[in-house]
N, C-alpha and C positions, 0 to 999 in steps of 0.2 A: 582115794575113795576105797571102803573095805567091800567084802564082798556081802558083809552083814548090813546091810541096808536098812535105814531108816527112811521109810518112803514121804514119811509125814513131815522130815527134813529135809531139804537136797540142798547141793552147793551150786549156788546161780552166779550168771553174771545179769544182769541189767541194764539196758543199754534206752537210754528214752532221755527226753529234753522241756517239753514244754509241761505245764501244769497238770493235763492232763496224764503225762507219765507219770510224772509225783504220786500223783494218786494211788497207780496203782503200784508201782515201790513203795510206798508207805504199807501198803497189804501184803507185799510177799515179806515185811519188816517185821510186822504186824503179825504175819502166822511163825514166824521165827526161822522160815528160812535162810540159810548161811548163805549170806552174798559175798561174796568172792570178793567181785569191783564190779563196780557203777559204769558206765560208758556213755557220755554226754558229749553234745557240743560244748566249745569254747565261751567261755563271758565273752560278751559284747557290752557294746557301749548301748546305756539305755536313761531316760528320763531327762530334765531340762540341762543338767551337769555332764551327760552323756558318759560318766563315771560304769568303766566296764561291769558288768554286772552278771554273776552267774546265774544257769539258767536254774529253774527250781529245783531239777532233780539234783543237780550238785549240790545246792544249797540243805536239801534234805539228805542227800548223802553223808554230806561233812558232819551234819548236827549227831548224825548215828555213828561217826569214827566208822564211815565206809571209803574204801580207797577208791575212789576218782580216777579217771583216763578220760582225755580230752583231745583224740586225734583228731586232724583234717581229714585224714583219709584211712582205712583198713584195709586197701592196696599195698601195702609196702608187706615185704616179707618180713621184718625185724617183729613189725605190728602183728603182725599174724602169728608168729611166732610166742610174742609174748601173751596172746589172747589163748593159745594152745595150752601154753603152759598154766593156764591158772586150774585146767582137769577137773570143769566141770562138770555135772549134768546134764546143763540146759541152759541154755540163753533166754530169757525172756525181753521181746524188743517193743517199745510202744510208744510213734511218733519221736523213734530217735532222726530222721534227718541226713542219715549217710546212708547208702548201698552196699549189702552184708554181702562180697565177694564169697565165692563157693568156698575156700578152704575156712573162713570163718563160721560159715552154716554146719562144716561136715566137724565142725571143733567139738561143739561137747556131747556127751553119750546120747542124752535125747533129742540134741538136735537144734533149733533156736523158735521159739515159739511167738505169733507178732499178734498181738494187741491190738485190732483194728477196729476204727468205728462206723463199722456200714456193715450192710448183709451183702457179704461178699457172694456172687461176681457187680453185685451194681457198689459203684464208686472207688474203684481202686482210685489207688494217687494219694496225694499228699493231704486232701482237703473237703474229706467226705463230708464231716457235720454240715460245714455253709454249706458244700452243691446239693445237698439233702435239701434243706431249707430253700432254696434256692429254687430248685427243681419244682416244690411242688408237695415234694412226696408225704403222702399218709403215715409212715410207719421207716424207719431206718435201727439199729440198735449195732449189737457188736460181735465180733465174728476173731475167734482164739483160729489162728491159723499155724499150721506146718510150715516154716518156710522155704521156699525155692526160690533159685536162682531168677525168677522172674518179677515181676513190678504187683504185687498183692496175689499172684496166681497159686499159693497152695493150697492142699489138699485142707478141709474143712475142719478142725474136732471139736466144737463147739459155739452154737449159736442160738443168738434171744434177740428178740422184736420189743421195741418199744415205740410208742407211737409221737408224732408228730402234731401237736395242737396248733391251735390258730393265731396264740403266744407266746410260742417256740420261739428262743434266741438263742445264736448261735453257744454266746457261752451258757445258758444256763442247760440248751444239750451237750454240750461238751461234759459239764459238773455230772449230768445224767450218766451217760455212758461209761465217764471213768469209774464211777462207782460200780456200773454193771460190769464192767472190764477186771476192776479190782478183784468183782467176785468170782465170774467164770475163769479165773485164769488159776485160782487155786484149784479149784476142781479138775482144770484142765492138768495143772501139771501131777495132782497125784494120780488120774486117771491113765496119763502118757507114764506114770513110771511105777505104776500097778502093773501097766502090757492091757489094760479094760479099756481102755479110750481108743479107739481105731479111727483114723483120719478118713474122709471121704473126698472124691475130686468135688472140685465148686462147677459145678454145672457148666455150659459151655455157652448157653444162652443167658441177656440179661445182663453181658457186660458193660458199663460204662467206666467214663475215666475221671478222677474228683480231681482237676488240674489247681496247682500251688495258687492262694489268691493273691492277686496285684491292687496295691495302693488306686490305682488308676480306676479300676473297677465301682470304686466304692460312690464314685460319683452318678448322682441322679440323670440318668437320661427320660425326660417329661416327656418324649416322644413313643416310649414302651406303655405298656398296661398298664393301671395303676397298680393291680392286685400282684401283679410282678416286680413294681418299685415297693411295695408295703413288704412285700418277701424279701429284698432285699434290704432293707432299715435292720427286720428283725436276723437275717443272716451274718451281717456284718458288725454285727453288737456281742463283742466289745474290738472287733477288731475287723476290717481299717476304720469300719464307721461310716457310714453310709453319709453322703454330705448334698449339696449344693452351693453352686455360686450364686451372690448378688451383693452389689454396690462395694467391689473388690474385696470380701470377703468370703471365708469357707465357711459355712455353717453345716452345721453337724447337724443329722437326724435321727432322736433318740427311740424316739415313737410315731406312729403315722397308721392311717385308718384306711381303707381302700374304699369311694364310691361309684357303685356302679353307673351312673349318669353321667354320659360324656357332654359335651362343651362343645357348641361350635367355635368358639376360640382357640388359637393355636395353641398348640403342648407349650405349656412353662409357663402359663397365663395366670397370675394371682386372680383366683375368681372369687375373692371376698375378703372379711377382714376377721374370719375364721384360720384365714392363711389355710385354703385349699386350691389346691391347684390342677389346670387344665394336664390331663393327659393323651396318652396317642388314644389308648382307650379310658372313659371313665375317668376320676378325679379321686386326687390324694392328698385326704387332710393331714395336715401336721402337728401332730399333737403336744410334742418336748422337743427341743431345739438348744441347738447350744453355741454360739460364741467362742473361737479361740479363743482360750484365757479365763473365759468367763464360765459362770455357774449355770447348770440345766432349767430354762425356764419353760413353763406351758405357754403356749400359740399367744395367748392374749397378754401374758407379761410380758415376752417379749415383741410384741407387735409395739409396746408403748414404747420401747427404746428402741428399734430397729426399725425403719420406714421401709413398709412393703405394700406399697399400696391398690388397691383391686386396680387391674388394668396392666400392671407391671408387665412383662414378660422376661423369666429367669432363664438364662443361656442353659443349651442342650451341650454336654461334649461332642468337642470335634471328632469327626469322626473319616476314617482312612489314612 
């Protein structure tokens, strides 16, 4: 690196994994910033072939003749070493999925910049968009962070609000954000390498933790609020998928309506052939529905193939 600087240029490394990274790698591509190397998880085995499959930011990496690194871990000193050597700028990091050890953060000039999508201090962790949705909340967006040695805790330089509708799904906030991500992260980095962008601590009040989601979770408990099952259909779409059981099968729930008139019938009670069902509070109808295997239909096509008949009662997970 000269001492004649091209600020509207820098030499990056990029370290992110899932879609939502891609995003915004395709923007620091896109303004012509020099990426160094890429830094993603490993292919894993994914779809009915289970044929390892890289994640997308590699896949968008290789298409640009970007060089790829795919450690298990940035603990080893060789790794560290080789990440030293590449005499960056800046690391830009967004839902890469490993813990950036101190001599990795202290590696390029400006330091390693993360990508997050929550108004940081609420929702640190792995899985802010779903606990957003999940929660409740009015309003979540994306927050360009300093990093430090701790779990989302640095210093602030850039943040935007976006709101939360009543049809918010988890992927189509995710699609949201990275794009907001995409944008504030260029701003950020010519801001941090002007010396005009000044980081501020994130507030001390207000923290929560957005904990990695589990398969396990995505299943219906009829014994909770309806308007908290219907948050959850629309938080876990497109992933794990929010389901129930009946007649030894998983069904998936695409869409679902929250009403407020509870049931004296017990939680999991098919209370019509609307396919709405008794909850702890309040009742939730089923709007799209899906079948292992099979294609998305609306409550009343599939009511003709699938026997759910009013009176039913669909198992609650076990629970302790």
């Amino acid at each position: 690196m000269t001492g004649d600087r091209d600020f509207g240029r820098l030499d990056l490394v990029f370290m992110g994994t899932p879609e939502f990274a891609a995003t915004i790698l395709d923007a620091l591509i896109a303004a012509r910033h020099r990426l160094r190397a890429v830094y993603t998880q490993p292919p894993r085995p994914a779809g009915r072939g289970h044929r390892m499959q890289p994640s997308p930011v590699q896949a968008l990496a290789e298409r640009h003749g970007i060089a790829v690194r795919c450690p298990t871990t940035l603990r080893d000193a060789e790794m560290q070493a080789a990440f030293a050597a590449l005499d960056v700028d800046a690391a830009v990091v967004a839902a890469y999925g490993l813990i950036l050890p101190r001599e990795i953060l202290a590696a390029p000039r400006l330091g390693c910049l993360n990508v997050h999508a929550s108004l940081l201090p609420r929702w640190r962790g792995a899985a802010p968009i779903q606990r957003a949705i999940l929660a409740g909340d009015r309003e979540t967006g994306v927050t360009i962070m300093q990093m430090d040695a701790g779990l989302d805790t640095g210093p602030i330089l850039l943040q935007e609000a976006v709101p939360i509708g009543p049809d918010t799904t988890g992927g189509g906030l995710s699609e949201t954000l990275a794009a907001l991500g995409a944008r504030l992260i260029l701003g950020a980095l010519d801001g941090v390498a002007r010396g005009c962008l000044k980081p501020r601590p994130q507030p001390s009040e207000g923290v929560t933790y957005a904990a990695k989601l589990r398969r396990d979770e995505a299943q219906l408990d009829w014994r909770r609020p309806a308007d908290a099952l219907e948050r959850q259909v629309r938080a876990f779409d497109p992933w794990p998928g929010a389901f129930f059981a009946a007649n030894g099968e998983r069904i998936r729930v695409l869409a679902a309506a929250a009403k407020p008139q509870s049931s004296t019938a017990p939680p999991g009670t098919v209370l019509d052939e609307r396919l709405t069902i008794a909850c702890g509070v309040g009742r939730l109808r089923l709007l799209r529905v899906q079948r292992a295997g099979r294609g998305a239909l609306d409550a009343a096509a599939f009511l003709r193939g699938f026997r759910l008949p009013p009176g039913m009662v669909l198992q609650c997970p076990a629970t302790g």
